[in-house]
C-alpha positions in Angstrom: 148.9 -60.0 -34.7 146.4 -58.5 -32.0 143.2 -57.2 -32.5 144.9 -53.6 -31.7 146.8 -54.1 -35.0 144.3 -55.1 -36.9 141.7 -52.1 -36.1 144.6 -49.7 -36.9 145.7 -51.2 -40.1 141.9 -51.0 -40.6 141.1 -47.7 -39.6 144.5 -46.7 -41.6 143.0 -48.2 -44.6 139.8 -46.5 -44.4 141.3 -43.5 -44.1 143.0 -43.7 -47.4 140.8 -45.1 -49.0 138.4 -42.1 -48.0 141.3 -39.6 -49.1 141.2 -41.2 -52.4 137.7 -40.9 -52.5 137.6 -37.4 -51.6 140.7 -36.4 -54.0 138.7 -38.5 -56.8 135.9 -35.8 -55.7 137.6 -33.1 -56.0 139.0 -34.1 -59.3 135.9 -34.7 -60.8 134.4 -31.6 -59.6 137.4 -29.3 -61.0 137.4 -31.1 -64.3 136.5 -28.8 -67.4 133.9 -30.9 -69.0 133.3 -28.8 -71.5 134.7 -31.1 -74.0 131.5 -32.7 -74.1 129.4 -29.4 -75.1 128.0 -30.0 -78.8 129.5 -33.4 -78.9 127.6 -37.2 -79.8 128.9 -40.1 -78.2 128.5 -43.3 -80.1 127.4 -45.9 -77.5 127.7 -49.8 -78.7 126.4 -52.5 -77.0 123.8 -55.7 -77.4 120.0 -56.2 -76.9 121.0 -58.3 -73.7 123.1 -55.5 -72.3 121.0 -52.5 -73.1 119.1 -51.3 -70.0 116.0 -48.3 -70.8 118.2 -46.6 -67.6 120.7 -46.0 -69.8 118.6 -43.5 -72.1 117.9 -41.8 -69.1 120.8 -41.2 -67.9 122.1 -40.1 -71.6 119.1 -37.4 -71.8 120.1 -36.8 -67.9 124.0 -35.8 -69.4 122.5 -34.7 -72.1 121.1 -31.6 -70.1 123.7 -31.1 -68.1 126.2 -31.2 -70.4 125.0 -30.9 -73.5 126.7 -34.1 -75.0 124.6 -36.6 -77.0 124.4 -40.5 -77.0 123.7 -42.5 -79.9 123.0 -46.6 -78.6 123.8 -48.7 -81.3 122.0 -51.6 -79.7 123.1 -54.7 -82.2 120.8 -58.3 -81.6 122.6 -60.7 -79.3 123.8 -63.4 -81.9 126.0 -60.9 -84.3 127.7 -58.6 -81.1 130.9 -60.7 -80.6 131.7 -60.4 -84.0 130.9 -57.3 -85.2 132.5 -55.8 -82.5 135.8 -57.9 -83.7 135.0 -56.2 -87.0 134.9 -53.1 -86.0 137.7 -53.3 -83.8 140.1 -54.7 -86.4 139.1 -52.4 -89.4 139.4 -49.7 -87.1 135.6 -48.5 -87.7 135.1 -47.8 -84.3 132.2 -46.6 -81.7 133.7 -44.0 -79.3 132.4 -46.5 -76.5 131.1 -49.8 -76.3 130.3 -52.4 -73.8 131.6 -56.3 -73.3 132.3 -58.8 -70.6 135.4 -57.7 -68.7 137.9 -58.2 -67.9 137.2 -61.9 -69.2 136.9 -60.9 -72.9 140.2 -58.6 -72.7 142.1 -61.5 -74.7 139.1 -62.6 -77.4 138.8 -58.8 -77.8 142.6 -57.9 -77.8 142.4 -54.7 -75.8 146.1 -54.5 -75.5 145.8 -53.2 -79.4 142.7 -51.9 -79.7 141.3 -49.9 -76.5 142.6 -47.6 -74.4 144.5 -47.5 -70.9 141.9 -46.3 -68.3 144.4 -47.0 -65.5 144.8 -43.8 -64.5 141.4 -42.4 -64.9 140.0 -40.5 -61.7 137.1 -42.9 -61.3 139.6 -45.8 -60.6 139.4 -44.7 -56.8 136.5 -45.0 -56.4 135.8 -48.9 -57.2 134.6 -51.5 -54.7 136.4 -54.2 -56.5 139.3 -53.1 -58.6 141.7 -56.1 -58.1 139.3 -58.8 -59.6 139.5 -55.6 -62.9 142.8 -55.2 -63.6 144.0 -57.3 -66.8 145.8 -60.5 -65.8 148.4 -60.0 -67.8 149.4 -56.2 -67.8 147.7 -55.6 -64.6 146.1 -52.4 -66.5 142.3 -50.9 -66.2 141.0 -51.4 -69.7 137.2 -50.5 -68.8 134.9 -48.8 -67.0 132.5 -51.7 -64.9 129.0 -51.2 -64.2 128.9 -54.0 -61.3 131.5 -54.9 -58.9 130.6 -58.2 -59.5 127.8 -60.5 -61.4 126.9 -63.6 -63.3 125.5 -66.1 -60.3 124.9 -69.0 -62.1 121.8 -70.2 -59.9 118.4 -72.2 -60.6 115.6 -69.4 -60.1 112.0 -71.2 -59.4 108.5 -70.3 -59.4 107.7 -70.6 -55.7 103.6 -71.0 -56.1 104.5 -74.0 -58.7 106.8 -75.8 -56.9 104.9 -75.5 -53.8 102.0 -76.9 -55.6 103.9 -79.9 -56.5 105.1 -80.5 -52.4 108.0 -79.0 -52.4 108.7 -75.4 -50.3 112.4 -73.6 -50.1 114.4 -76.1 -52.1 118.1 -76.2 -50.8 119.5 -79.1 -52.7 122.8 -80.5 -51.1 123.3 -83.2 -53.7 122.6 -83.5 -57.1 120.6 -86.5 -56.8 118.3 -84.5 -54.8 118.2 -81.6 -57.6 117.1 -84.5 -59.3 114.3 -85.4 -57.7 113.1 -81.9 -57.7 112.6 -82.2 -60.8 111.0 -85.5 -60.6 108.6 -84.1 -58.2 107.5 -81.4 -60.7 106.9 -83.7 -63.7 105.0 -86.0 -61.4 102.6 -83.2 -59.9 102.6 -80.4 -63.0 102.5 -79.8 -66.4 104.9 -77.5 -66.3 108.4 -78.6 -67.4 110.5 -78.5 -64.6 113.8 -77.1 -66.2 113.3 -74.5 -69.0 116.0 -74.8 -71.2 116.6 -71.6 -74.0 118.5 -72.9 -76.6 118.0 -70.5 -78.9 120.8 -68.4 -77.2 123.5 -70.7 -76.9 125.2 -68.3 -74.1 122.6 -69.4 -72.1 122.9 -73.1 -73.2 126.5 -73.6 -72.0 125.8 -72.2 -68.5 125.2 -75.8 -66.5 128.7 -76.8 -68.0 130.8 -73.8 -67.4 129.8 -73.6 -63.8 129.6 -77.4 -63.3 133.1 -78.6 -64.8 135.1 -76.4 -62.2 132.9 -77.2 -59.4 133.3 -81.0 -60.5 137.1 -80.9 -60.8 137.6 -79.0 -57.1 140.9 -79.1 -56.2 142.4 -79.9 -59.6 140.6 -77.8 -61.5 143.9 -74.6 -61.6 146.3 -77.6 -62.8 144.2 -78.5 -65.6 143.1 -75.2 -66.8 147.5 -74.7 -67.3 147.7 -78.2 -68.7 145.0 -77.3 -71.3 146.9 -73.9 -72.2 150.4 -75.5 -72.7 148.6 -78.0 -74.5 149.9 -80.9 -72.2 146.3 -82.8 -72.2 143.1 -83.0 -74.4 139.6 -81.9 -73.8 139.0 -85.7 -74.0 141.6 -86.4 -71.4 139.1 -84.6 -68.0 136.6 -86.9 -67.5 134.8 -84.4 -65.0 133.9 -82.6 -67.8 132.4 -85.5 -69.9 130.8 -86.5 -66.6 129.1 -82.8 -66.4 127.7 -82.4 -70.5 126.5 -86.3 -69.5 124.2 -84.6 -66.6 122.9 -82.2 -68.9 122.4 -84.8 -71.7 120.3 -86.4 -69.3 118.2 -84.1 -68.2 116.7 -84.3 -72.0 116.7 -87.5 -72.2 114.7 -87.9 -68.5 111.8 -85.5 -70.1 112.7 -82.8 -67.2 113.5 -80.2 -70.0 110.8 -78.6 -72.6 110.9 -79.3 -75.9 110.8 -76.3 -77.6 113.8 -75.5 -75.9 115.4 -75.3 -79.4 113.2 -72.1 -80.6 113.0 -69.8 -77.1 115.4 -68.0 -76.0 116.5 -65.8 -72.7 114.1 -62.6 -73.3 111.3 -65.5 -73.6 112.1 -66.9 -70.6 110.6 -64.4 -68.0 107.1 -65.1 -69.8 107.3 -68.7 -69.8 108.5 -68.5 -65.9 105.7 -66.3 -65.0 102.5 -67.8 -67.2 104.0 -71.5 -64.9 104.8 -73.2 -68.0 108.0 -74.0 -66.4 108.9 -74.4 -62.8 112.8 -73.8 -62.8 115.5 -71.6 -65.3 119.2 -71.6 -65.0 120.7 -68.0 -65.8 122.2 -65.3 -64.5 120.9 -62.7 -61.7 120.3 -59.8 -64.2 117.5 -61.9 -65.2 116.2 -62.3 -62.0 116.4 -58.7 -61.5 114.1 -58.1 -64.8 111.9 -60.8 -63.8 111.1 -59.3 -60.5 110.9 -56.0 -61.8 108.3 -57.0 -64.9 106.6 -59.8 -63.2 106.0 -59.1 -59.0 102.9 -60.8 -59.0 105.3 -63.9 -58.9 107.8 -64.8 -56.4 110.7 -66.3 -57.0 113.3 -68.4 -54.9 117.0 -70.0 -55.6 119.2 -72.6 -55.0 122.6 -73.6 -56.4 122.8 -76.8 -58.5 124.8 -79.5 -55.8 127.5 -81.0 -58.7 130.3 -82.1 -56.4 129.8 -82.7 -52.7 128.3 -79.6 -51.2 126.7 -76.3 -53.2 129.0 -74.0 -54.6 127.9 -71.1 -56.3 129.7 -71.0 -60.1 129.6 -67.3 -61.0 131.7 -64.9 -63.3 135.0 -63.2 -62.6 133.5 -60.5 -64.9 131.6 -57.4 -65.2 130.2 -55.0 -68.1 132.3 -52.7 -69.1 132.5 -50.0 -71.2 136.1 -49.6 -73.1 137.1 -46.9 -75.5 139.0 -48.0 -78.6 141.9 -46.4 -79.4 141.1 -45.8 -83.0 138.2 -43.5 -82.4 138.1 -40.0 -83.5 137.2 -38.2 -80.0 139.1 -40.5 -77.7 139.6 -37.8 -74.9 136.1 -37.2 -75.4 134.7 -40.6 -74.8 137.3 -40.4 -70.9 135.3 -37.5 -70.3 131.8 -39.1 -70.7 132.7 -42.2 -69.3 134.0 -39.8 -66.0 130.6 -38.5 -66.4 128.6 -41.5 -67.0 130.4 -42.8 -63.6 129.3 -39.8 -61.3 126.7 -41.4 -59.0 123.7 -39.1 -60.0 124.0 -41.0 -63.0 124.5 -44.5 -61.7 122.2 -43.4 -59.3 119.4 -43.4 -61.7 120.5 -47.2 -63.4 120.3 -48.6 -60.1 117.0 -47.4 -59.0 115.2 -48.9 -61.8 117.9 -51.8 -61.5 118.7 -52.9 -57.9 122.0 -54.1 -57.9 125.7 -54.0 -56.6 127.2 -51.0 -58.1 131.0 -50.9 -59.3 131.8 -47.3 -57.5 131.3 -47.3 -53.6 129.4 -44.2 -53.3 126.3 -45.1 -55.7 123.0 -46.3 -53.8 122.5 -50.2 -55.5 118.9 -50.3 -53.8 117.3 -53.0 -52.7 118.3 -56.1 -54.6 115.8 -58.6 -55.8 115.4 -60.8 -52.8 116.3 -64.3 -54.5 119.3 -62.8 -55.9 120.3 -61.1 -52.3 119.8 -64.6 -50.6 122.8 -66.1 -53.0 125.3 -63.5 -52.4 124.6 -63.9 -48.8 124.5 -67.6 -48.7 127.6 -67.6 -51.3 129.5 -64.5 -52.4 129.9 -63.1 -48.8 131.1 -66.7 -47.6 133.4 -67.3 -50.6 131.6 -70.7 -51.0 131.9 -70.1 -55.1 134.4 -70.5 -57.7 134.9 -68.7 -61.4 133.3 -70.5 -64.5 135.6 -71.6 -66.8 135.4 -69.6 -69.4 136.8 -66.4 -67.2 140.0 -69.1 -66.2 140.3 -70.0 -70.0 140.2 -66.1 -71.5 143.1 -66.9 -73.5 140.6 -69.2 -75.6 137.7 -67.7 -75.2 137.4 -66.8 -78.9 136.5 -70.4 -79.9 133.9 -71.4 -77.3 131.5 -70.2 -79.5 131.8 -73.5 -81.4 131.5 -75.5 -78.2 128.5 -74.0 -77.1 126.9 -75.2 -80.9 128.3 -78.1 -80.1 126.6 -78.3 -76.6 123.5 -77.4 -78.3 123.8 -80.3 -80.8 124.3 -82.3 -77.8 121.3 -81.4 -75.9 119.3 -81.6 -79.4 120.7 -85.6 -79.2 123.0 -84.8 -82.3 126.0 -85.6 -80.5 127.3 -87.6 -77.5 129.1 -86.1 -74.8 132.5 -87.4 -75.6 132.2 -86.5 -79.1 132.1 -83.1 -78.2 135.2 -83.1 -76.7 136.5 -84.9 -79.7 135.1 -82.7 -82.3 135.8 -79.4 -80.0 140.0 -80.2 -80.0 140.7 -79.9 -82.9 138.8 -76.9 -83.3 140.8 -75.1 -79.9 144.2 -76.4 -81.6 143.5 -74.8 -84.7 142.5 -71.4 -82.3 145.6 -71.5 -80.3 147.5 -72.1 -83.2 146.4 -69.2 -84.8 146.5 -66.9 -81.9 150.5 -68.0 -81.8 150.6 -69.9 -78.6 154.4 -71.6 -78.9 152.5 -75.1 -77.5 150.2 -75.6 -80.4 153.0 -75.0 -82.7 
């Protein structure tokens, strides 16, 4: 294929895709949206996930179309589960948010929430492929990001640089390593805060590191797992991973009240210098440099096999709309509405990001955060955590992650995990009716 080809196929593609986006346009601007007049739309989501953007753009719709929102913003620790609750008694929100698409199996959209397939703002996404369901190849949310969750090492810069080190780039993990020796040589600051508290943010280093570790074979196993063919016992890599983080306690690189803080702690705890380094996601990152500019933060990618790889998320937040609510047609008409980039316009100024529609402005993006998707995303040096290649089990890594944080606490060693966590997954699959744990 010449470069002739290619620039017409381009150009051809750009042109539909800018026919699409104009039709999408039009649609929106000839829709009657006066469903929404009078109307409240209940709005679930967690304390994690709730943005103060998103009451301003609800008082923005508010005055434009006279439709109320009512955030239900439930604590962190009892989402998952009272949205289950809700979803299988049929006491539904009109809207409410998850991970997505990688929670469309714990959550059971294919019963529960509607089709959004065919909903005009479909068009207008940067990244739909990476949305659609991998079974049913259907749209069951609307996304707020076209893409998120870099699971990257965020460091005070003034700290570290006080301890001798200046714009980490760790190519090995023994080198991670001795950045953190170097810290608690040369600070009293613990070099890796750890927030335990939130186990979500506990069982990051291991669902980033295991498929990083297992490279090449790391598709085969995940189908091995599913058709029950091997054990959790049976992948050493990712005994060899929970056995890094183990040590990382046991070293004296981690603080010890990592038991009782948890993520919304973390940004004071980074900022005051009490800690030099956090592994999390970039939303945090975001917040941090958003709250806290006096300090500047850098990144870096922890090295686990032979070269850094970014781990991130083959998810989003979405917004889906169960299919038992009472106004369902009304909730598709907000959600159009809540899409419209005078809307989105106004989350991402406050919140510099990488919008999900490709006519909202995304800002300027927190530097340290830019620098990975440069280094990483735009490269495609950086592979899906497992839990996204696992969805089909999602719904019992909850008991893993306790189990992780039992490990960390030195309550369990790293192959009883493994041990104690397969019986737990057979039981799951078992119950979810997979024929191979029959």
């Amino acid at each position: 294929m010449n470069k002739k080809h290619v620039k017409l196929m381009i150009s051809t593609a750009m042109a539909a895709s800018m026919v699409l986006s104009m039709g999408a346009a039009v649609r929106a601007e000839e829709a009657d949206y006066s469903i929404l007049e009078g109307k409240t739309i209940s709005f679930m989501t967690s304390q994690a996930k709730f943005f103060d953007a998103y009451q301003t753009m609800a008082d923005a719709i508010e005055a434009d179309y006279g439709c109320k929102v009512d955030f239900q913003v439930v604590p962190d620790d009892q989402y998952t589960s009272m949205t289950n609750l809700k979803l299988s008694t049929g006491e539904v929100p009109d809207v409410f948010e998850q991970n997505y698409p990688s929670q469309n199996a714990t959550l059971n959209v294919y019963e529960y929430c509607e089709d959004l397939s065919n909903e005009a703002w479909v068009s207008r996404l940067v990244n739909p492929d990476m949305l659609k369901d991998q079974k049913d190849g259907k749209m069951y949310a609307l996304p707020k990001e076209s893409s998120s969750g870099y699971q990257v090492v965020y460091y005070n810069k003034a700290l570290l640089e006080s301890c001798g080190i200046t714009d980490p780039e760790p190519q090995t993990y023994d080198e991670f390593l001795d950045i953190l020796k170097a810290v608690k040589e040369n600070s009293d600051a613990a070099p890796f805060l750890q927030t335990n508290k939130d186990n979500w943010e506990t069982q990051i280093f291991m669902t980033g590191g295991i498929p990083i570790t297992l490279g090449d074979k790391a598709a085969e196993t995940y189908e091995k797992l599913l058709n029950n063919e091997i054990t959790w016992s049976d992948i050493p890599e990712a005994e060899d991973v929970l056995q890094k983080y183990i040590d990382l306690y046991t070293e004296g690189y981690v603080n010890e009240d990592n038991l009782s803080v948890g993520y919304d702690d973390a940004a004071e705890i980074m900022a005051n210098g009490k800690a030099a380094m956090y592994l999390t996601v970039d939303q945090w990152a975001t917040d941090f440099g958003k709250n806290h500019p006096e300090v500047e933060l850098g990144s870096f990618v922890i090295p686990y096999g032979e070269k850094p790889v970014l781990p991130t998320g083959n998810y989003v937040q979405g917004l889906f709309v169960p299919n038992a609510g009472s106004q369902i047609d009304v909730a598709k008409a907000f959600l159009e509405v809540w899409s419209m980039p005078k809307y989105q316009d106004m989350y991402y100024e406050a919140n510099p990001g990488y919008p999900a529609f490709n006519d909202v402005n995304g800002g300027e993006a927190t530097p340290c955060v830019q620098s990975i998707v440069d280094k990483y995303i735009t490269t495609g040096d950086y592979v899906y955590e497992i839990n996204g290649q696992l969805a089909d089990a999602n719904g019992c890594f909850n008991d893993l992650w306790n189990f992780y944080v039992e490990a960390a606490a030195g309550e369990k060693e790293a192959a009883a995990v493994w041990e104690d966590f397969q019986a737990i997954y057979e039981d799951y699959m078992e119950q979810q009716g997979f024929e191979a744990f029959e």
